[in-house]
N, C-alpha and C positions, 0 to 999 in steps of 0.2 A: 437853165442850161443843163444838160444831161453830161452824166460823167462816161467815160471806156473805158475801157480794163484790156491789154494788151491778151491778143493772143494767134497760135501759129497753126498752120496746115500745111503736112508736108504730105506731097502726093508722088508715087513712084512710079515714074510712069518709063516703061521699057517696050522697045521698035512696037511690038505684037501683041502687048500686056500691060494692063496694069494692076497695082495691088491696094486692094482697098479693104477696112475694116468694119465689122460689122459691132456695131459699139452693144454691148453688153449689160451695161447699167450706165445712172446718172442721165447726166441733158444728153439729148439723141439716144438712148438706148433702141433697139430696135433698126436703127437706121446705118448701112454703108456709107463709108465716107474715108477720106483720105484718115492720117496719123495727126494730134496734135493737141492743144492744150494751151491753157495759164501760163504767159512768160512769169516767172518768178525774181523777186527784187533780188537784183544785184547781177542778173544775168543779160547779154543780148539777145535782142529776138533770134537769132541765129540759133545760137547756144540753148533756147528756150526751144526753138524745132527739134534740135538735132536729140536733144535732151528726153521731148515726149516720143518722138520716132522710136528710139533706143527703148523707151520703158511700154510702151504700147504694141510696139511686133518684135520686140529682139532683135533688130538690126540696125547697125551703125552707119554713119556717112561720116566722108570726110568731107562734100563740096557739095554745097544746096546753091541753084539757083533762084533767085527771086522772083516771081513772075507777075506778083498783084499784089493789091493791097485793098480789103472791102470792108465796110460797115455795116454789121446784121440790127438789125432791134427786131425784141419781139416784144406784143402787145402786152403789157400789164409790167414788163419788165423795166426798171426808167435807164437800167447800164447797158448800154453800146455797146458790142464787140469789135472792136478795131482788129481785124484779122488781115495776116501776113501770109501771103501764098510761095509754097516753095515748092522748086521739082530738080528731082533727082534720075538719074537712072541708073545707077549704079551704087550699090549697099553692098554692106559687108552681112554677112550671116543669111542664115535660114529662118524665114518669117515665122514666129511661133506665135500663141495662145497666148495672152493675157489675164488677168482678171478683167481688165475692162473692153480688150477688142481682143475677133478672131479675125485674124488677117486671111484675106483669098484671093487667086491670081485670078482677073477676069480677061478672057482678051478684047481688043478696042472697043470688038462691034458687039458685044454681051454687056457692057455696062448696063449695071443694074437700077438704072433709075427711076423703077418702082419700089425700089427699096432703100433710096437717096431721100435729101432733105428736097423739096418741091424745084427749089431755083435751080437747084444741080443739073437742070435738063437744058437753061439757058447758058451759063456759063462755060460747063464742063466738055461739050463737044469744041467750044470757042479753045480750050487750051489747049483740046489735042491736035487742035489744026494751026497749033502756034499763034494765035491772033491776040 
């Protein structure tokens, strides 16, 4: 049986816009994708979103919606990610630079999904149409 390892995606998605980050180093480097990370022991997965959101673009939330919940594997790797989907529309601060992502407002119809993880073309139109 293969083990998971928790972890969170939070995606900011506002009326005209959304803000996606362009990961910088480590797994996905190279690749746009929402905010997120490793829940860390002792925290909830809430607290683990709002936590990587906070350290990856500089901005805060008070109120994350939940909207999914997927399991990734990849070849050669034997640990699952158990991944938790969350959306916001509403943050406190101005999206800044990271070491690990540069955050950029794209609007609906510009998503950049030659520059996403491959499944992102299946999914990510389904959440902006609420499904």
């Amino acid at each position: 049986m293969r083990t998971s390892r928790l972890y969170t995606l939070v995606l900011v998605l506002q009326p005209q816009r959304a803000l996606l980050g362009m990961k910088k180093r480590g797994f996905g480097a190279g690749r746009c994708n929402g905010f997120g990370g490793k829940v860390q022991e002792g925290e909830t997965i809430e607290d683990g979103a709002k936590r990587e959101l906070q350290e990856e673009s500089g901005l805060t939330v008070d109120r994350l919606h939940k909207v999914g919940q997927t399991t990734f594997e990849f070849t050669g790797d034997p640990e699952l990610m158990d991944v938790h989907v969350f959306c916001t529309d509403s943050v406190q601060g101005t999206p800044v630079e990271s070491d690990e992502m540069r955050p950029q407002w794209f609007r609906l119809d510009q998503i950049p999904f030659r520059d996403m993880w491959p499944d992102d073309c299946y999914w990510f139109p389904l959440l902006l149409q609420r499904k």
